[in-house]
Structure formats: structure tokens, C-alpha cells
N, CA, C and O of each residue as an XYZ file, in Angstrom:
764
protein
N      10.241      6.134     41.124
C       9.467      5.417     40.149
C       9.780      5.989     38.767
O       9.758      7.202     38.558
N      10.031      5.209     37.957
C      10.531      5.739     36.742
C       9.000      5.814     35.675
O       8.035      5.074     35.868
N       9.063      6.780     34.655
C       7.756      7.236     34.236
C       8.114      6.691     32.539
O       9.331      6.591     32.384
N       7.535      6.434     31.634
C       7.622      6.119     30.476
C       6.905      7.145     29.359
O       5.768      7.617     29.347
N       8.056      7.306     28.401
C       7.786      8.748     27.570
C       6.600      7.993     26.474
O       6.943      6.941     25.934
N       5.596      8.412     26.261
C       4.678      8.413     25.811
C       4.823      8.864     24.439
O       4.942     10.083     24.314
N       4.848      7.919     23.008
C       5.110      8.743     21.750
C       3.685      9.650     21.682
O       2.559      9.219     21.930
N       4.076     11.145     21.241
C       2.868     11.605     20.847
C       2.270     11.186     19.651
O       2.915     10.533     18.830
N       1.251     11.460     19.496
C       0.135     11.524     17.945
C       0.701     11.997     17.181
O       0.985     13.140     17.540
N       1.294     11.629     15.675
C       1.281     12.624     15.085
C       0.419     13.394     14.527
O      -0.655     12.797     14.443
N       0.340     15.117     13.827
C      -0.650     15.432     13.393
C      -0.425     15.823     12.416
O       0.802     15.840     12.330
N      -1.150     16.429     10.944
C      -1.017     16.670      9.542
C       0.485     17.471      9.438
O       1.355     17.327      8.580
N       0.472     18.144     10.330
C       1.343     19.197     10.372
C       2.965     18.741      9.819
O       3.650     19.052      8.845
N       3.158     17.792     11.071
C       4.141     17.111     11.478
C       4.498     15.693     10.750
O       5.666     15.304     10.716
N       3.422     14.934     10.164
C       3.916     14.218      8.914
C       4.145     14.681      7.637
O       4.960     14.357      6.774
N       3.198     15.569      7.690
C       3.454     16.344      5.829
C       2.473     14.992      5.166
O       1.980     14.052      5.789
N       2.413     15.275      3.778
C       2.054     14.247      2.969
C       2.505     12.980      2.615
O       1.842     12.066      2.125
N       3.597     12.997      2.880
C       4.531     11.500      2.804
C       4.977     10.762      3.623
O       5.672     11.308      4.480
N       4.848      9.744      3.692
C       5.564      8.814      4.645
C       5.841      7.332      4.304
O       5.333      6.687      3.387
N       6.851      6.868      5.325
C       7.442      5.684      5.684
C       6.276      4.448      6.041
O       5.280      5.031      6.470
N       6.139      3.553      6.026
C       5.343      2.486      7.112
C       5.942      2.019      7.841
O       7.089      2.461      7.906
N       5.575      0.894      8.803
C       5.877     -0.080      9.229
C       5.917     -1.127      8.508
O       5.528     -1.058      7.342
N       6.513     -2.619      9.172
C       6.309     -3.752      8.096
C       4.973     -3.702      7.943
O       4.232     -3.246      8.814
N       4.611     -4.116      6.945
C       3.391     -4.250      5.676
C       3.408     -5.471      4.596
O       4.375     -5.752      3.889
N       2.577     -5.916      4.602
C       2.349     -7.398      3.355
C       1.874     -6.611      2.226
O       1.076     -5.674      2.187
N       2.680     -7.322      1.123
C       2.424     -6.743     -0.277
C       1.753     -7.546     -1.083
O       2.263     -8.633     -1.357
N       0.697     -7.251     -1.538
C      -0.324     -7.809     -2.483
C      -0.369     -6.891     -3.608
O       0.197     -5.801     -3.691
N      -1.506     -7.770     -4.915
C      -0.967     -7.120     -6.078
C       0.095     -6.488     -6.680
O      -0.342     -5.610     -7.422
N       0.848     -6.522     -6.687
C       2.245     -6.462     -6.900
C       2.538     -5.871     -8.613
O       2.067     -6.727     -9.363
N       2.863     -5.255     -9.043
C       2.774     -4.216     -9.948
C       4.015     -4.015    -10.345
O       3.920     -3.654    -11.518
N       5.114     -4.042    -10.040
C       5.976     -3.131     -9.326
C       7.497     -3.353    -10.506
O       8.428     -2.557    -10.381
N       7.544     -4.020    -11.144
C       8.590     -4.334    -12.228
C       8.075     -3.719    -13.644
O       8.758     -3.051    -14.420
N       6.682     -4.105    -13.806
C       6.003     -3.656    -15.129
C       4.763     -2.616    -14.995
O       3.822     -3.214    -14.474
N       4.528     -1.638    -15.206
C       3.106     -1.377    -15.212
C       1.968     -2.283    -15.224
O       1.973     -3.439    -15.647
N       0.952     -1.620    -14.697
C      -0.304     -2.771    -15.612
C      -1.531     -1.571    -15.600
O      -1.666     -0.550    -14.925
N      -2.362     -2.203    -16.689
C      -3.540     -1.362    -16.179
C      -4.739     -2.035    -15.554
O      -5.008     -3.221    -15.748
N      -5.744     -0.874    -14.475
C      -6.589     -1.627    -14.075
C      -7.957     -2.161    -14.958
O      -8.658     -1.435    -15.663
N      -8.137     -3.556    -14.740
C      -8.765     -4.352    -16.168
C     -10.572     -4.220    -16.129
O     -11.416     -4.596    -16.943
N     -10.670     -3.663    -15.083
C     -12.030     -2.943    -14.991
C     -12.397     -2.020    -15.620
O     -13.525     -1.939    -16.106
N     -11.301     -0.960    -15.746
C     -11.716      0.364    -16.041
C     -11.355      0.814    -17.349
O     -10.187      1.155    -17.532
N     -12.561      0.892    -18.725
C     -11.795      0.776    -19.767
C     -10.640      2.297    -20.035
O     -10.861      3.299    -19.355
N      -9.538      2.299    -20.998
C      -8.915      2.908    -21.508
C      -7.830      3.577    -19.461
O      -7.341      4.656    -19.126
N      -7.916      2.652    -18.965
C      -7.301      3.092    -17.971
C      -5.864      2.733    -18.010
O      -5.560      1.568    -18.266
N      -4.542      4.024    -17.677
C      -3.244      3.894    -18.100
C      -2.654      2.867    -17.891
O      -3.429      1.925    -17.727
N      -1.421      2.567    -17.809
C      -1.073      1.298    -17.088
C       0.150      2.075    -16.195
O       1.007      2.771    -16.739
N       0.083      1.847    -14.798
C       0.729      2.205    -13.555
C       1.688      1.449    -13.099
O       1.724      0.298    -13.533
N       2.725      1.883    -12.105
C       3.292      0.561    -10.952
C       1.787      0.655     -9.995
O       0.845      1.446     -9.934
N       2.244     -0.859     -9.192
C       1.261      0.006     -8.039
C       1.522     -1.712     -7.244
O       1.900     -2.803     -7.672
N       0.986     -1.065     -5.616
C       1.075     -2.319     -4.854
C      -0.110     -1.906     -4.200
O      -0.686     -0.829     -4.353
N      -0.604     -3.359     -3.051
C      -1.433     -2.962     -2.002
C      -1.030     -3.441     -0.797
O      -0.992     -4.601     -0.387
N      -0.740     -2.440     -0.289
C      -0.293     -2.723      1.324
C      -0.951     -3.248      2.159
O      -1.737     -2.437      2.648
N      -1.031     -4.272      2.601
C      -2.179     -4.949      4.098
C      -1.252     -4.354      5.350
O      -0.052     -4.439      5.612
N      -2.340     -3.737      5.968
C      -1.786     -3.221      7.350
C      -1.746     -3.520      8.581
O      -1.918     -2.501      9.249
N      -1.603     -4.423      9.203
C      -2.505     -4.609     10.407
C      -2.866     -3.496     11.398
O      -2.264     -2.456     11.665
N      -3.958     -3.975     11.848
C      -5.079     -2.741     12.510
C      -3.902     -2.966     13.771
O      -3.522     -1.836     14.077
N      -3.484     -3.570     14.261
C      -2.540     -2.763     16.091
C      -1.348     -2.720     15.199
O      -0.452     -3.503     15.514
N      -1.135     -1.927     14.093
C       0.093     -1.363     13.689
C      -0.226      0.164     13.990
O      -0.298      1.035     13.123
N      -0.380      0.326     15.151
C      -1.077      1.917     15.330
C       0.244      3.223     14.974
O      -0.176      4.377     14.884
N       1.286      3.063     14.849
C       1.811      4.094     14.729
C       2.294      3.898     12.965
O       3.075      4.778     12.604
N       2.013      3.133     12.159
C       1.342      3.192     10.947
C       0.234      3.865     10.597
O       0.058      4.793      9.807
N      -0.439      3.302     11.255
C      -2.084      4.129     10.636
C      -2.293      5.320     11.339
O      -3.303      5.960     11.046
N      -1.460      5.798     12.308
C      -1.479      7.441     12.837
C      -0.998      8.376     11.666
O      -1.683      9.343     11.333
N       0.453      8.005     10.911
C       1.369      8.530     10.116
C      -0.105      8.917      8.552
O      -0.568      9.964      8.099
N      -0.294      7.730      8.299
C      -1.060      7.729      7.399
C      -2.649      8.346      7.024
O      -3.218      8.618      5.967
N      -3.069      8.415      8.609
C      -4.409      9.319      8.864
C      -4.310     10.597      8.588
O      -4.991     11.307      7.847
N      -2.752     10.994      9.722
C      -2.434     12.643      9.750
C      -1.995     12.880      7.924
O      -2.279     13.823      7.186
N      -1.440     11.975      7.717
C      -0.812     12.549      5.838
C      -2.412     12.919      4.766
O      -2.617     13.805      3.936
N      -3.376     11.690      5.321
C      -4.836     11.931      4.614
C      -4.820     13.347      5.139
O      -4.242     14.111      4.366
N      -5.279     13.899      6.209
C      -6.048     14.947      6.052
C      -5.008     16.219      5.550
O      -5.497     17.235      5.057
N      -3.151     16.025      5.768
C      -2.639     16.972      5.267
C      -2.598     17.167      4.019
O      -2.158     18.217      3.553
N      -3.092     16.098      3.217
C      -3.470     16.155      1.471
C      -4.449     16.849      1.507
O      -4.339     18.049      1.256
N      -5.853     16.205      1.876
C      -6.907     16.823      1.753
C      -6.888     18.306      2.117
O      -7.497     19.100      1.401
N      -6.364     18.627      2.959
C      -6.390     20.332      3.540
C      -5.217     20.656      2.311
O      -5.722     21.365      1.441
N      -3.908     20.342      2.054
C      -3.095     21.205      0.591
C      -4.141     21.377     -0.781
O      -4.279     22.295     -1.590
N      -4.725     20.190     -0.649
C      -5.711     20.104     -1.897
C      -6.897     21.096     -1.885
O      -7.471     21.322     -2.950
N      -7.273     21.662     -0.820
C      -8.439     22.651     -0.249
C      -8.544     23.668     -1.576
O      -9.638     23.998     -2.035
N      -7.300     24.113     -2.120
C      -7.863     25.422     -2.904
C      -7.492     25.112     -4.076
O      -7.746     25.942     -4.948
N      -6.609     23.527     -4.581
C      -6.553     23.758     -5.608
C      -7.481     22.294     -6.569
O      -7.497     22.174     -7.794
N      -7.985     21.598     -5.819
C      -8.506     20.456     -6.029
C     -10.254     20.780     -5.863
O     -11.083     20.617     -6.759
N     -10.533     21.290     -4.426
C     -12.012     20.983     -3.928
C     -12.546     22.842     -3.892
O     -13.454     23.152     -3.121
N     -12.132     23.523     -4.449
C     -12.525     24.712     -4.965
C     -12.582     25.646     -3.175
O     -13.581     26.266     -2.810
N     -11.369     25.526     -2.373
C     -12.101     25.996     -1.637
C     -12.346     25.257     -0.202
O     -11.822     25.797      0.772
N     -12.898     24.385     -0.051
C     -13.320     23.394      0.960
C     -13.103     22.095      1.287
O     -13.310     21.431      0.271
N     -12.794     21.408      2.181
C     -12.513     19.800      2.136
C     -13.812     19.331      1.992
O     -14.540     19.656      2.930
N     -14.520     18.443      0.816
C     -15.674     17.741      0.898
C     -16.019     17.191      2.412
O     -15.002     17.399      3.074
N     -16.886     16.660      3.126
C     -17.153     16.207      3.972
C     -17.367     14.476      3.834
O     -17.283     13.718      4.800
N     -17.636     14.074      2.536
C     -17.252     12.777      2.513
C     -16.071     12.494      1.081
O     -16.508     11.920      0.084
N     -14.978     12.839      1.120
C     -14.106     12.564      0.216
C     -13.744     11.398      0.348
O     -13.731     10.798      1.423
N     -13.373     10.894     -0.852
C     -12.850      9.124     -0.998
C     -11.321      9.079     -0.643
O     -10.484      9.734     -1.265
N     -10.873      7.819      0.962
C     -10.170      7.914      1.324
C      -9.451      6.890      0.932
O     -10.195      6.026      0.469
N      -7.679      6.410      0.890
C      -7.176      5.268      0.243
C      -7.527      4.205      1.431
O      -7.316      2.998      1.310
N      -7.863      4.565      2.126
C      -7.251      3.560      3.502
C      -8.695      2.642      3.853
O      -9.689      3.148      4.374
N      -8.625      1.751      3.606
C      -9.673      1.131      3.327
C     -10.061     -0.450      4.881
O      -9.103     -0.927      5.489
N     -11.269     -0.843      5.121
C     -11.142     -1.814      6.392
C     -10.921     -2.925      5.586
O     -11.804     -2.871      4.731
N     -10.118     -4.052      5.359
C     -10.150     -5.449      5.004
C     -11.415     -6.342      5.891
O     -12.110     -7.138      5.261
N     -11.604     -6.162      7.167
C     -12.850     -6.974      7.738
C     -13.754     -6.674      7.036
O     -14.561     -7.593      6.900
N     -14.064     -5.494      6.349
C     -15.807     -4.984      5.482
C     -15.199     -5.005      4.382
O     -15.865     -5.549      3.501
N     -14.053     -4.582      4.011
C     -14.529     -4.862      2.516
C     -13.639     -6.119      1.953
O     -13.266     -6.154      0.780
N     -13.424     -6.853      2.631
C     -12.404     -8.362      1.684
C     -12.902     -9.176      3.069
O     -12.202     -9.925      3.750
N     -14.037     -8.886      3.248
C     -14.362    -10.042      4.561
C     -14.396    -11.548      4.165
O     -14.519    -12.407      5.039
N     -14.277    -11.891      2.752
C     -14.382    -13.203      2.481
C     -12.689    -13.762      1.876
O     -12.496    -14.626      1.021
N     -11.458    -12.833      2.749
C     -10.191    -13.216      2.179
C      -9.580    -12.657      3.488
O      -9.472    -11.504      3.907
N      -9.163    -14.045      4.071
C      -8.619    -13.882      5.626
C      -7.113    -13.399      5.501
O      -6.603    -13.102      6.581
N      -6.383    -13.280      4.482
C      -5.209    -12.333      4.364
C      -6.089    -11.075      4.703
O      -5.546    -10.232      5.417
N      -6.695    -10.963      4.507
C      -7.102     -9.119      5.228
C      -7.939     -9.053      6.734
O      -8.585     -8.095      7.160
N      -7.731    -10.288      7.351
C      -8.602     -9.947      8.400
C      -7.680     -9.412      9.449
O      -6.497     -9.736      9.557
N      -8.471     -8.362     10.398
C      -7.720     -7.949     11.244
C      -6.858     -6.711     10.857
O      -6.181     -6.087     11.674
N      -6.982     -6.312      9.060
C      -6.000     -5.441      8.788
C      -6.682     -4.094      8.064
O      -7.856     -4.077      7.694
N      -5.945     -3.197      7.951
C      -6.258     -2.150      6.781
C      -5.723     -2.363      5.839
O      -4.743     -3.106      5.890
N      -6.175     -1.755      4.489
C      -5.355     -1.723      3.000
C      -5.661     -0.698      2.318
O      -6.654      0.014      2.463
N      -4.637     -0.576      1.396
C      -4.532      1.054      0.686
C      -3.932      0.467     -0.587
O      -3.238     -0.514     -0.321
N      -3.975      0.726     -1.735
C      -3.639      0.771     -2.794
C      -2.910      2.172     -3.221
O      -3.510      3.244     -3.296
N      -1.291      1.958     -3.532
C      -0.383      3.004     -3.917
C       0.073      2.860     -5.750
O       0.564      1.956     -6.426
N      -0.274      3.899     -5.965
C       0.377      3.594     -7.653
C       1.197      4.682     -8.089
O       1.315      5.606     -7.284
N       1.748      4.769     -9.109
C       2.754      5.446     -9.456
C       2.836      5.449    -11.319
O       2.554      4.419    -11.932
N       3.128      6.352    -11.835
C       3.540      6.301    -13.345
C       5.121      6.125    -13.524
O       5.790      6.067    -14.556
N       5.385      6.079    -12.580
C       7.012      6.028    -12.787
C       7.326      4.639    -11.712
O       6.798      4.518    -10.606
N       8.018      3.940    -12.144
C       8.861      2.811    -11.485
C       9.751      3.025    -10.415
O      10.769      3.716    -10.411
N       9.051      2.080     -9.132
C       9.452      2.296     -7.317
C      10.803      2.047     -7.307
O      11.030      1.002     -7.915
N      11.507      2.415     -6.999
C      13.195      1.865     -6.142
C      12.616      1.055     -5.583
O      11.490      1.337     -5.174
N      13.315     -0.621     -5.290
C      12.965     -1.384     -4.804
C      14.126     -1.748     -4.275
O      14.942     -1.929     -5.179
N      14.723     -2.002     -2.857
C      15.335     -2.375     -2.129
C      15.319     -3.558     -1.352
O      14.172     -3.937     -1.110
N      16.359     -4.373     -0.812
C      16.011     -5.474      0.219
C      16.552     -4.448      1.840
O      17.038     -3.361      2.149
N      15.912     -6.049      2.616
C      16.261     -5.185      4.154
C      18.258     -4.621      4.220
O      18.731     -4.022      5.186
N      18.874     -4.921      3.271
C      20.124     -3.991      3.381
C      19.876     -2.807      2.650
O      20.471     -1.853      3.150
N      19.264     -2.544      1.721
C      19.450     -1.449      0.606
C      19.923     -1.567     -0.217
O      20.366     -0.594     -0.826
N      20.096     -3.051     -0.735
C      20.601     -3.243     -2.068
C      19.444     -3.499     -2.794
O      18.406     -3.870     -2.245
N      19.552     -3.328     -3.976
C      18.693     -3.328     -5.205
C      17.945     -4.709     -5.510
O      18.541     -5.785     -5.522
N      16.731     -4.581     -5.729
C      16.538     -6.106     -6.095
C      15.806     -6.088     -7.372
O      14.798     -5.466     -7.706
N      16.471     -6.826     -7.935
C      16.593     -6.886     -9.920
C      15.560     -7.778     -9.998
O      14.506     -7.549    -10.592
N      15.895     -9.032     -9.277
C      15.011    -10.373     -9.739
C      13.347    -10.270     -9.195
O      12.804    -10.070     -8.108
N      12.948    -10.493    -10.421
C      10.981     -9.950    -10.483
C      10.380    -11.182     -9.328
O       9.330    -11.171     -8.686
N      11.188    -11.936     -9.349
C      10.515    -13.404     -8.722
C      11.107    -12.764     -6.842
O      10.828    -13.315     -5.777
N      11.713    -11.845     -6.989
C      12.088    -11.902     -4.790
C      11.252    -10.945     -4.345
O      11.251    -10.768     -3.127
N      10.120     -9.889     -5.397
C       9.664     -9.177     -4.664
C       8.500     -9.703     -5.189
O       8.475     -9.783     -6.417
N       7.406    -10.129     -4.500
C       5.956    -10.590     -4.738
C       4.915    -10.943     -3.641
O       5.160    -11.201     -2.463
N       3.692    -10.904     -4.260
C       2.543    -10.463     -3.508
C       2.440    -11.457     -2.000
O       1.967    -12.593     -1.967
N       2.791    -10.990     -1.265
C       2.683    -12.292     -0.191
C       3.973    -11.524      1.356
O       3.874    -11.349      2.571
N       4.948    -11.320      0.378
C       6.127    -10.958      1.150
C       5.909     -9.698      1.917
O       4.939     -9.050      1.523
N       6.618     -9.163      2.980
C       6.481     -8.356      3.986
C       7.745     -7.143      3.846
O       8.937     -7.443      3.786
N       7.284     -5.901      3.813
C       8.115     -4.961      3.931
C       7.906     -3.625      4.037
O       6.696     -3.605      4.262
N       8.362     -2.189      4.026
C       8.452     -0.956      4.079
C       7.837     -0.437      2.730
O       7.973     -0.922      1.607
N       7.028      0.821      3.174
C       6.565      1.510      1.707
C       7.028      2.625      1.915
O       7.137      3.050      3.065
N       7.458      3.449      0.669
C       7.514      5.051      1.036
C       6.385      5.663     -0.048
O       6.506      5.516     -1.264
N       5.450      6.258      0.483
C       4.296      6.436     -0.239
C       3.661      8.026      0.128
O       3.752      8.522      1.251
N       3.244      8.460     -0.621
C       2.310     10.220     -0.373
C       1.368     10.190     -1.176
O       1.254      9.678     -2.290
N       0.544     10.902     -0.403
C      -0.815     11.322     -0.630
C      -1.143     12.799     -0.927
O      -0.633     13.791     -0.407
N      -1.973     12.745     -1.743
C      -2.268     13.729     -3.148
C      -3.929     14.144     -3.449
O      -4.567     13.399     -4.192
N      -4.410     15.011     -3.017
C      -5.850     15.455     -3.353
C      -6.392     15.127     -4.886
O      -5.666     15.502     -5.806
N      -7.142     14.716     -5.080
C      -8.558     14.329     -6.581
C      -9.312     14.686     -6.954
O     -10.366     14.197     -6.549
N      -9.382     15.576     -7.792
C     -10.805     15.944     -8.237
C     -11.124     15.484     -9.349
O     -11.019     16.383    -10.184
N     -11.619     14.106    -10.003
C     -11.733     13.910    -11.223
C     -12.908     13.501    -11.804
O     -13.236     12.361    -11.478
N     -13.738     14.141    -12.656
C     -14.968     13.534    -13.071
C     -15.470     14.033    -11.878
O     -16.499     13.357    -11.906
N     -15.528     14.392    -11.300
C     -16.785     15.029    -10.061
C     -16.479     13.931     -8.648
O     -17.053     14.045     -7.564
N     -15.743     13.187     -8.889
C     -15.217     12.070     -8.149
C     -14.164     12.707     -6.874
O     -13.010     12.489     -7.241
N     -14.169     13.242     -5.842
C     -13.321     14.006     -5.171
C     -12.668     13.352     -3.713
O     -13.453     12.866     -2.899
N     -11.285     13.367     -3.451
C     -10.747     12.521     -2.929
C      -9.130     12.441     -2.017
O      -9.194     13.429     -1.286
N      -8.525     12.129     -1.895
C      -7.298     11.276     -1.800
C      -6.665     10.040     -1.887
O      -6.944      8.981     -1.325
N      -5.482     10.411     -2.924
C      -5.122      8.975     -2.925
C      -3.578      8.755     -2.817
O      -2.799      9.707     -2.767
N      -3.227      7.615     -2.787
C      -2.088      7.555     -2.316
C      -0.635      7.055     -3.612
O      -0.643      6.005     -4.255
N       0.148      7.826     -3.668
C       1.237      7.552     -4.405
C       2.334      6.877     -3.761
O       2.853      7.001     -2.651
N       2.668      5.719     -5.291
C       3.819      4.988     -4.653
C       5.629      5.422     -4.719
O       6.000      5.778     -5.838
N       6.368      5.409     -3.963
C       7.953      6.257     -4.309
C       8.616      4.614     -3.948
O       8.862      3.811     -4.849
N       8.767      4.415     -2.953
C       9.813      3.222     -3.040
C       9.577      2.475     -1.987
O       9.093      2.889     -0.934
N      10.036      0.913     -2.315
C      10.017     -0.426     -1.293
C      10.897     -0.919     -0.933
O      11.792     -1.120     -1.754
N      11.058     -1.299      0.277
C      11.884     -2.307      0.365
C      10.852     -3.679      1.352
O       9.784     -3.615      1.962
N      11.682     -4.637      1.131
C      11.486     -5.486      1.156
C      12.342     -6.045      2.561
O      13.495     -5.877      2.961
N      11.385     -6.646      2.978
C      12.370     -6.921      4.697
C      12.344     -8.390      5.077
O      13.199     -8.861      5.826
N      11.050     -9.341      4.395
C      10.942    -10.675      4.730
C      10.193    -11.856      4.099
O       9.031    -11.472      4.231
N      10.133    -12.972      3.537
C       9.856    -13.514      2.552
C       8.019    -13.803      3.431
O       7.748    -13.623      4.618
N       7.270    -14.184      2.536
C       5.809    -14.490      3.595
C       5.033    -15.006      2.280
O       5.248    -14.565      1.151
N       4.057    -16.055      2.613
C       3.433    -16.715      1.695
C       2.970    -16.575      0.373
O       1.745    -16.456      0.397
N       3.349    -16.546     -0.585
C       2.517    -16.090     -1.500
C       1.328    -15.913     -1.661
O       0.761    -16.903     -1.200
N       0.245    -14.852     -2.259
C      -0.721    -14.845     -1.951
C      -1.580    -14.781     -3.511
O      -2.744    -14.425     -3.695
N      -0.594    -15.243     -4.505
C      -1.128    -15.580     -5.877
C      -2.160    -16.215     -5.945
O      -3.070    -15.851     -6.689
N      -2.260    -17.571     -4.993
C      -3.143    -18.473     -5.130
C      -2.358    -19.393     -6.231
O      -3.124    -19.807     -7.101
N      -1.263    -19.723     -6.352
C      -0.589    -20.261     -7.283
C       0.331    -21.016     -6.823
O       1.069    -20.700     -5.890
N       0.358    -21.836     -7.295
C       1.343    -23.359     -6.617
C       2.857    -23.295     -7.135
O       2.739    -22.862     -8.281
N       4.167    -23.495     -6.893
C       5.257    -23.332     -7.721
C       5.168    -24.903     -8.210
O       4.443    -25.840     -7.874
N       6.179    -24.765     -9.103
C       6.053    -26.087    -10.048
C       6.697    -27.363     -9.278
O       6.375    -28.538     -9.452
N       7.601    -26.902     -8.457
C       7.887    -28.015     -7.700
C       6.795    -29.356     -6.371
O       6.753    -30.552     -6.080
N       6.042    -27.863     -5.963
C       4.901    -28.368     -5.500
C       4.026    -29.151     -6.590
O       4.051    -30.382     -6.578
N       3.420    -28.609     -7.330
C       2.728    -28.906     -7.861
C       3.082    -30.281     -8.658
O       2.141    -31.000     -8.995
N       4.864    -30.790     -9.071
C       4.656    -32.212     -9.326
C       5.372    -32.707     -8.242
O       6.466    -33.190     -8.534
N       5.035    -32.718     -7.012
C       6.417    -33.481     -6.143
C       5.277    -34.215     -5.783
O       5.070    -33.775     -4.653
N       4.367    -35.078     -6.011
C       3.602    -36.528     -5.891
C       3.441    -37.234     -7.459
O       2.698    -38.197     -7.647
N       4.333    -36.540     -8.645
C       3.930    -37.422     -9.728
C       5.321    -38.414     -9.856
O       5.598    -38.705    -11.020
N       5.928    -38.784     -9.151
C       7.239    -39.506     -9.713
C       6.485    -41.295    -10.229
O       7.023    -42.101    -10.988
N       5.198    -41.447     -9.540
C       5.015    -43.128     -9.810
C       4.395    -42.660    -11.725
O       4.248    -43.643    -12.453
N       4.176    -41.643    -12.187
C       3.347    -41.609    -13.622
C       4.282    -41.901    -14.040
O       3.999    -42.837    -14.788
N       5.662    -41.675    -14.096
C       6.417    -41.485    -15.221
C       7.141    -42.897    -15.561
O       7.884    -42.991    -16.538
């Protein structure tokens, strides 16, 4: 009877702070220009994306659990004076509770990655992708992202930094925005 090797867990140890994903849907999309966030006044302007995860992407969200707590524990003496808070603010967030009224997140996790410096952006070969219009919020692909302890304003945490994308498969836009072709391909009787 043949037996099947079982991937182990990873643990903080063994991911370190950084890692790879699995495929992932990219929302908010950041990623050519900075922006800043329009809530928060005098806040910088960043790259940044948000990854939708799906919840049975389990050897995603293993990589990404073990990297949380290996931040939070590097951050121990120089962030949280000492100790891991017991409720520190985590990136990894549920889409069913908190975007329960936007079915692109059902079923998934999401994390928001940002960066002050501009991602390498790749397609599924590794070539470069220049044009702002092939990488956008909707499409499906790889993040390389690390996580980094917070202590700011009394606000104490982890969060997640963005390094580079690629891009592996085209998937709906999720602008909420029609392209122009749609949008007149029933006016030909006006004209």
C-alpha cells in the first residue's frame, strides 16, 4: 500500500518574514503610481495592492500566519518594548465579516500590502509589464510580500509589505467600471 507524504505546517521559524503566495486576485491596485490613503489626512502616498485569498488556499494562509507571528516575535524588543501585545493588529483580515456586502470577498481572506518604493511587476513568464492597463484590480496572480512589526501612535501591530507581482491570469475587473466599448455597443441606432 503506498502511503502519501503529508506537507508539513510551516512554522515562524521556517518561513521567516517573507513570502511568496499562491494565485491571489488583485484589488485596489496601486501599483504604477503611488496614492495616498483618502481617509487619513496628511497620509504619504504608497504602492500598494489588496490581495483576496481564498479561505481553502490553505498552504497560503499557513505561509502567511507563520510570517505574522515571525514579525511579531522579531518586533518583540524593538517595536512592543519587550513583549508580543496579546491583541496586536493583524494584516490578514476575514472578507465574510468584514466586506460581507461585496461577494468578490466571499469565501476569502484579504490583506492589504504597501510599499514606498515601486513593485517589480512581472507576467506569468517574467517579463516586465510596462502597460498600466494589463495589471488591474480584478486579475489573478503571485505576491512577494513581508511582514514588519508597528508601533505607531500607541497603535501596535503587523503589517504587511509589498516587494513584487506577477501576474498569471486576466479575471474580471473589479472597478465597477464599464470599458467604452461596452458601454456604447447598443448606441449605433442614435447616431
Amino acid at each position: 500500500m503506498a502511503t502519501t507524504k503529508q506537507t508539513p505546517k510551516p512554522n515562524a521559524e521556517e518561513v521567516g518574514t517573507s513570502i511568496k503566495t499562491g494565485k491571489v486576485r488583485f484589488s485596489y491596485c496601486h501599483v504604477f503610481e503611488p496614492s495616498a490613503m483618502k481617509d487619513v489626512p496628511n497620509a504619504p502616498s504608497k504602492y500598494s495592492v489588496n490581495l483576496i485569498i481564498r479561505k481553502d488556499d490553505k498552504i497560503t494562509l499557513e505561509r502567511i500566519k507563520a510570517a505574522i507571528i515571525a514579525a511579531a516575535e522579531a518586533g518583540k524588543s524593538t517595536k512592543f518594548g519587550g513583549k508580543v501585545p496579546l491583541n496586536y493588529k493583524q494584516p490578514l483580515r476575514d472578507g465574510d465579516t468584514e466586506r460581507a456586502d461585496d461577494s468578490d470577498y466571499a469565501g476569502c481572506f484579504f490583506l492589504n500590502a504597501s510599499s514606498n518604493t515601486k513593485p517589480g511587476i512581472v507576467d506569468k513568464d517574467r517579463q516586465p509589464i510596462l502597460d498600466t492597463t494589463e495589471f488591474y484590480s480584478g486579475c489573478y496572480g503571485r505576491a512577494s510580500i513581508n511582514f514588519y512589526a508597528f508601533n505607531t501612535a500607541g497603535n501596535k501591530g503587523v503589517a504587511a509589505g509589498l516587494n513584487n507581482l506577477q501576474k498569471l491570469e486576466d479575471g474580471e475587473a473589479l472597478a465597477g467600471r464599464v470599458s467604452a466599448e461596452e458601454d456604447f455597443a447598443d448606441d449605433d441606432d442614435m447616431l
